[in-house]
N, C-alpha and C positions, 0 to 999 in steps of 0.2 A: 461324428467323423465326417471329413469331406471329401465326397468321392471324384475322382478323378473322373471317370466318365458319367455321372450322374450328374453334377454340380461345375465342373471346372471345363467339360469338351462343351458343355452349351453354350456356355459364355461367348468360346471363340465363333463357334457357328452363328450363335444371333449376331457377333459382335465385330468381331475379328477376319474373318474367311473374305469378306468382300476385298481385302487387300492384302491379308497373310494367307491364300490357299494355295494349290500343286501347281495351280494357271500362274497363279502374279507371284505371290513369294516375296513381296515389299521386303527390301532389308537381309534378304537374303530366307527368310524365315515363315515357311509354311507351318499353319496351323493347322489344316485340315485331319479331318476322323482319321485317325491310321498314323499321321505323321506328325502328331504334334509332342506330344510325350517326349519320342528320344529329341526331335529339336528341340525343344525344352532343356533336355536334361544334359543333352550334349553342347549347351552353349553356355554363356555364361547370365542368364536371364533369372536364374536359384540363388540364389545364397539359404543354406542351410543352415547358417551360423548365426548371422544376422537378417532375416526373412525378410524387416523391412526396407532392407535395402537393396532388394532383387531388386533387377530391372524389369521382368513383367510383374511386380505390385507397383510397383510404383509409376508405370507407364497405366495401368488401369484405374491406378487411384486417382491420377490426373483428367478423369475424366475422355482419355484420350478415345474416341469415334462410338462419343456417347456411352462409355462404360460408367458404370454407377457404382455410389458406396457399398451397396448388396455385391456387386460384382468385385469389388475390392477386398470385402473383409471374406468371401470365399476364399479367394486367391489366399491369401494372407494364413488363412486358416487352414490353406491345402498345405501351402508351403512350410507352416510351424509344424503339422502334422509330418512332416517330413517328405511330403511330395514325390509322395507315391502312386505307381499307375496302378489303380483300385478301381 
């Protein structure tokens, strides 16, 4: 299983938070501890249906501000899991 705050809130913090947290919010979209989940879930960045066509797997697949294949197949594997806050 892959856990949302174990596996999936790290990612944004080593990776993410320098340009998605509460301060900057790039794109309109904070990921910071506490507010990243409902942004997440409340946008349209999931597909449930088809996972790899989310747009946050697919913006981390691409490598985008040094995100890695480890960091993609988490994602990937958060979000087939159903993309739960666990």
């Amino acid at each position: 299983d892959v856990s949302f705050t174990n596996d999936i809130q790290p990612i944004f913090d080593n990776k993410c938070n320098s340009c998605h947290s509460a301060n900057i919010a790039m794109a309109g979209l904070d990921l910071s501890t506490g507010n990243s989940y409902n942004n997440l879930t409340d946008g349209n960045l999931i597909d449930l249906e088809n996972p790899e066509n989310s747009g946050l797997y697919v913006k981390v697949k691409s490598g985008h501000n040094g995100s890695t294949s480890d960091d993609a197949c988490s994602i990937l594997g958060w979000i087939e899991e159903g993309a739960t806050n666990n």
